[in-house]
N, C-alpha and C positions, 0 to 999 in steps of 0.2 A: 517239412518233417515227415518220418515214415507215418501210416496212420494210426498205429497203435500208439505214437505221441502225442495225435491230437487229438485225446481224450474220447474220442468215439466208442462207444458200446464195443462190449466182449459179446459176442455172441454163443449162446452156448447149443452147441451141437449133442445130441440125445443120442449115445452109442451102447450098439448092442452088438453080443459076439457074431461076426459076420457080417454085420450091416456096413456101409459104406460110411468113411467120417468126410464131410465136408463134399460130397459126394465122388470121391475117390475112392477106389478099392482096398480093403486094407490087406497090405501085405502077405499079411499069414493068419489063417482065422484062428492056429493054433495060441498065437501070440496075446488076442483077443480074448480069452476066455475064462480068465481071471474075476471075479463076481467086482470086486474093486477098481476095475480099470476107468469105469467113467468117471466116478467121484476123485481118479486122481487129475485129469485132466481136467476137472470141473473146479478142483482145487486150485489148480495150479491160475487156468481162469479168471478167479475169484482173487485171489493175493496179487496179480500183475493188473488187473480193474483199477481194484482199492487202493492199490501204490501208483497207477498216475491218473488217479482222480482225486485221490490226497493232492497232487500235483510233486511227486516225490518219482524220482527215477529209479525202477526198481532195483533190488543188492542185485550186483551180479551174479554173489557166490551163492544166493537164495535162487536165482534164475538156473545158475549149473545144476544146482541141488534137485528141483525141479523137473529139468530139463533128463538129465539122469536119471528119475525115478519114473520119468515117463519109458524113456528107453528100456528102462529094464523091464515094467510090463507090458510093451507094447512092442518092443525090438529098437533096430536102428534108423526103419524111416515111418514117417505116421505121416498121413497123409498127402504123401507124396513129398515130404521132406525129411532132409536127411539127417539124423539128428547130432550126427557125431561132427560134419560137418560147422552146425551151429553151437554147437558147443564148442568146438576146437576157435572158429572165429569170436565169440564171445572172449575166450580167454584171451585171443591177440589185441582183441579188443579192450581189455580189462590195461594187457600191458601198454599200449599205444597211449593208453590215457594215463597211465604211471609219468613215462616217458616224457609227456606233453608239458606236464608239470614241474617236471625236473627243468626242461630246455625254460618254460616259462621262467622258474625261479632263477634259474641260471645268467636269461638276460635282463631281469629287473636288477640284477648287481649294480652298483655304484662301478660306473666305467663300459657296462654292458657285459659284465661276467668271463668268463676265459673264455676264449675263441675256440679255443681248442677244446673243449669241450661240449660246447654246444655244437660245434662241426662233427663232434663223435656220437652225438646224442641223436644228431639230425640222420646220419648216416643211420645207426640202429632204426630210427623212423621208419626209413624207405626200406629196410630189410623186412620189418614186421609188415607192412604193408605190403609187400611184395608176399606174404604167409596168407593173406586172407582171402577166401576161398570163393568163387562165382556159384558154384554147382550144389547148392542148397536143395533146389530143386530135383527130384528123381522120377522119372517116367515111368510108370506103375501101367504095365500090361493087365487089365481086364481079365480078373477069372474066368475060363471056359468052363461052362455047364454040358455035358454032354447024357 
């Protein structure tokens, strides 16, 4: 499992406008200097903790929700990730497991359910999976001081 499933500690990173999170450079110090920008990332934090230390997998649409209000005071990549990218795979994410469930109920039928549908189901599969995205990660150039 990734490590944010196996219950391991949130760490929480103390940010100030300009300072480095997670010791990466933040993008744009413009983006940073909102008086509320730590408390939302401290938030956001604190509710993905407490939902899988409940032992509950957190909403996803709580996770976009989130994830988006980070974005919007922080821009589109924080910490060297890119955020629209993990938002856009979360939602393929959200559908694949729609999907899963369908094809599941589909072959538990009496008979193993219509072929041809689960054939069309599986096909949509490999399409959505073929939409999710490697480049999470963004290479953040070091501010010059001069």
């Amino acid at each position: 499992p990734p490590p944010w499933a196996a219950g391991a500690g949130v760490v929480s990173v103390p940010m100030q406008a300009g300072n480095p999170i997670n010791g990466l450079p933040s993008p744009s110090a413009s983006a940073a200097t909102t008086p509320s920008d730590p408390k939302v990332l401290e938030k956001m934090q604190r509710e993905l903790a407490a939902s899988m230390q409940a032992g509950q997998q957190p909403d996803p649409k709580r996770v976009e929700a989130l994830l988006n209000e980070v974005k919007r005071q922080h821009g589109p990549v924080v910490a060297g990730v890119n955020l629209d990218v993990v938002i856009k795979n979360l939602q393929v994410a959200q559908e694949l497991q729609m999907l899963a469930l369908e094809i599941k109920r589909e072959s538990e039928k009496p008979g193993g359910g219509d072929s041809k549908k689960v054939q069309a189901h599986m096909q949509q599969l490999t399409q959505l999976q073929s939409q999710l995205r490697t480049d999470i990660l963004v290479s953040i150039k070091p501010a010059t001081t001069k």
